[in-house]
C-alpha positions in Angstrom: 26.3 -67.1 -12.3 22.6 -68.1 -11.9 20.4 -66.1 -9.6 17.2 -67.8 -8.7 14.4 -66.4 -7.0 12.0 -68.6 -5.5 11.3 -67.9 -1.7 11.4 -64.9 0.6 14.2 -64.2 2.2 12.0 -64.6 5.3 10.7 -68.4 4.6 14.3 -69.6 3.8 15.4 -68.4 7.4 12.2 -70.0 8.7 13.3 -73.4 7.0 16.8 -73.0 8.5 15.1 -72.5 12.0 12.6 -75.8 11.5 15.6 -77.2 10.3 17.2 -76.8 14.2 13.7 -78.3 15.7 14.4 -81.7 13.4 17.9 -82.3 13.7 19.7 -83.6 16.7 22.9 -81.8 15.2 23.7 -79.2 12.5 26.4 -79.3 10.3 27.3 -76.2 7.6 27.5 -79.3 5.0 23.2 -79.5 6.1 22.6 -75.8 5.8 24.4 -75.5 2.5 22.4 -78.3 1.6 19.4 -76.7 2.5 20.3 -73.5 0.7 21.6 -74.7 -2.5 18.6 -73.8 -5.0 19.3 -70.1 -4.1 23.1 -70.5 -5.1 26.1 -69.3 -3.7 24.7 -65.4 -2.6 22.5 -66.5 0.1 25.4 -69.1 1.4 27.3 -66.0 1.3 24.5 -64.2 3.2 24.0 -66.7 6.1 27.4 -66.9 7.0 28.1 -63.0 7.1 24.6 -62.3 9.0 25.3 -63.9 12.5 28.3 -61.2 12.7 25.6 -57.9 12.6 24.0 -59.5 15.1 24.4 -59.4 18.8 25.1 -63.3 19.0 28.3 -64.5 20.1 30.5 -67.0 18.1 33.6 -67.5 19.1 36.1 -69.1 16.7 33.6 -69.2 13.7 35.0 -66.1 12.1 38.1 -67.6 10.6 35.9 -70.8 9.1 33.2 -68.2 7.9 35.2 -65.9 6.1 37.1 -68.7 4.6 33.9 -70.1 3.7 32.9 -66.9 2.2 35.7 -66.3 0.3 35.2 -70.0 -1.5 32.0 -69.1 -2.5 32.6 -65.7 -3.8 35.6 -66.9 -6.0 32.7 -69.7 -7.1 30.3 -66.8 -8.1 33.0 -64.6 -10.1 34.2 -68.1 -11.8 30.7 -70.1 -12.1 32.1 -72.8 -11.0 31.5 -75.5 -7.6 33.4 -74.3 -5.1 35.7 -77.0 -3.7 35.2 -77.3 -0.1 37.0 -79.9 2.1 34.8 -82.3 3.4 35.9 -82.3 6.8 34.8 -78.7 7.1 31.1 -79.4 5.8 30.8 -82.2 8.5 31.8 -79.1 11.5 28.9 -78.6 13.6 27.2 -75.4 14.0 26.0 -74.6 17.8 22.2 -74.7 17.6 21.2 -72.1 19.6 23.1 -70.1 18.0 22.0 -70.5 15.0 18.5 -70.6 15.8 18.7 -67.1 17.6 20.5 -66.2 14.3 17.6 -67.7 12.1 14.5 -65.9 14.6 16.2 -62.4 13.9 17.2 -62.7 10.5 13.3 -63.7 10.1 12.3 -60.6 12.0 14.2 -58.3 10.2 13.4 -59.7 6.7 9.4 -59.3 7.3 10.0 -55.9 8.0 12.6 -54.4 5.4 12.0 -57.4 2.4 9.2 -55.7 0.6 11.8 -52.7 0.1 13.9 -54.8 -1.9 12.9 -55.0 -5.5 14.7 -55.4 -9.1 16.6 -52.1 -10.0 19.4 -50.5 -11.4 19.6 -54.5 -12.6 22.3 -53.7 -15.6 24.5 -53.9 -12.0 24.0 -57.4 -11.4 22.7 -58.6 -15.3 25.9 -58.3 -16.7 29.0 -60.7 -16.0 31.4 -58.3 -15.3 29.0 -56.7 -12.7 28.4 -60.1 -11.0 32.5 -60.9 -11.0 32.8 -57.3 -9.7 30.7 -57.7 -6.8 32.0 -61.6 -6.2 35.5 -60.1 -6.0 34.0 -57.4 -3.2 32.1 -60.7 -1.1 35.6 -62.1 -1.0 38.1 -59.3 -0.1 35.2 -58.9 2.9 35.2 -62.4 3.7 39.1 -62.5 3.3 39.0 -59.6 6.1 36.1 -61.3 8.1 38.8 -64.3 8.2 41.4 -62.4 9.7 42.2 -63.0 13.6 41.4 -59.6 14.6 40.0 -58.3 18.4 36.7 -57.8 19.1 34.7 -55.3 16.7 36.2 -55.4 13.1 33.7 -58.4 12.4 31.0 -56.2 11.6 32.0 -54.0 8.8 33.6 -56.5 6.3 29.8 -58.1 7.5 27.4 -55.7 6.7 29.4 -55.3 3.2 28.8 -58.9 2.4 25.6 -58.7 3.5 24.2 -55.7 1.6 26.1 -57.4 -1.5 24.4 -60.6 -1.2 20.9 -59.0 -0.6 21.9 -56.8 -3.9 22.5 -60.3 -5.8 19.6 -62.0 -4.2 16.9 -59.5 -5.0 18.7 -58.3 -8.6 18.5 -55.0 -6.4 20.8 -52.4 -7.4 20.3 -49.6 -4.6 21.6 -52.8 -2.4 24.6 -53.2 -4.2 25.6 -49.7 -4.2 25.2 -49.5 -1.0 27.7 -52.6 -0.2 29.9 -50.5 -2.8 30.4 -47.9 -0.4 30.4 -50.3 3.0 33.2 -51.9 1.1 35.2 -48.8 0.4 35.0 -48.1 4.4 36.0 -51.3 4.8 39.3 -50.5 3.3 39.6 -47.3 4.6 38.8 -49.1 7.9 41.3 -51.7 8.1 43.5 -49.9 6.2 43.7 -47.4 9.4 43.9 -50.1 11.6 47.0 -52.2 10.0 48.8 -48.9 10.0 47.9 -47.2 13.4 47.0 -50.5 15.2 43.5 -51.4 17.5 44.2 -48.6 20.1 44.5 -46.0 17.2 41.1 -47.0 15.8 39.6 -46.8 19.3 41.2 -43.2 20.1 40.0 -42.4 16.6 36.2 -43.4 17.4 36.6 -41.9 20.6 37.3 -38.7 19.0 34.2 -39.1 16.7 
């Protein structure tokens, strides 16, 4: 697994967002395109990002996580991931995505200079990299799942902190997507065995 670091985190958000000005139409095919000298970690990040967020996007959590989990099994393996074409040449809704692109820029300026190379024996080492690939796609597998309203955003913010932890070679990161993805399980394993209304009473109760 190659990690490359050549932009901010900030500029390539900024190039997805110019990239909405230019085009006509965006497909995931274009912004995987765009994205491909960073490798599979900040594909990973852009398609678990829009679901912290306060944007609505109906339908595209089933693709996403699908999405995500191809990639992730591409990191552990180091191999291409093999993607049907027909799903590259889906079209993203743009103002979506620019919305997506605007905040992602805003909170990069402010929290980006925090991340920095640390703890990197975490992310160095293969078995560390096929480690955290394995946790991007048991999130994405549960990002995937046809769930109400809600239980997008944890198996999210794991991913997220993950691929920010690759990104960056930034170990604090990484642990902390360690423990979002052990509340993950805890999470949906409460859910599969007391059902949605039993997680709502239980956060009611908290």
């Amino acid at each position: 697994m190659t990690l490359l670091h050549i932009e901010s985190l900030s500029a390539e958000f900024r190039q997805i967002e110019d990239l909405c000005d230019q085009k006509d139409s965006i497909t995931l095919g274009g912004i995987l395109e765009l994205l491909e000298h960073r490798g599979h970690a900040l594909f990973t990040l852009f398609l678990a990002g829009p679901f912290i967020l306060p944007i609505p996007l109906p339908g595209l959590s089933v693709p996403f996580g699908a999405f995500i989990v191809f990639f992730a099994f591409s990191m552990a393996f180091d191999r291409q991931p093999l993607i049907p074409k027909s799903w590259l040449r889906r079209e993203l809704p743009k103002a979506a995505l620019r919305k997506f692109s605007r905040m992602a820029q805003a909170a990069f300026r402010k929290f980006e200079a925090l991340f920095k190379p640390r703890m990197v024996w975490m992310i160095d080492f293969r078995a560390g990299q096929v480690v955290i690939a394995i946790m991007i796609a048991i999130c994405g597998f549960l990002l995937a799942l046809p769930l109400p309203p809600g239980t997008n955003a944890p198996p999210a913010a794991a991913i997220v902190a993950l691929s920010i932890g690759l990104l960056e070679r930034d170990g604090l990161l990484v642990l902390l997507g360690f423990c979002l993805f052990l509340a993950n399980i805890a999470f949906f394993t409460f859910l599969s065995v007391y059902g949605y209304e039993g997680v709502l009473k239980l956060i009611n109760l908290i």
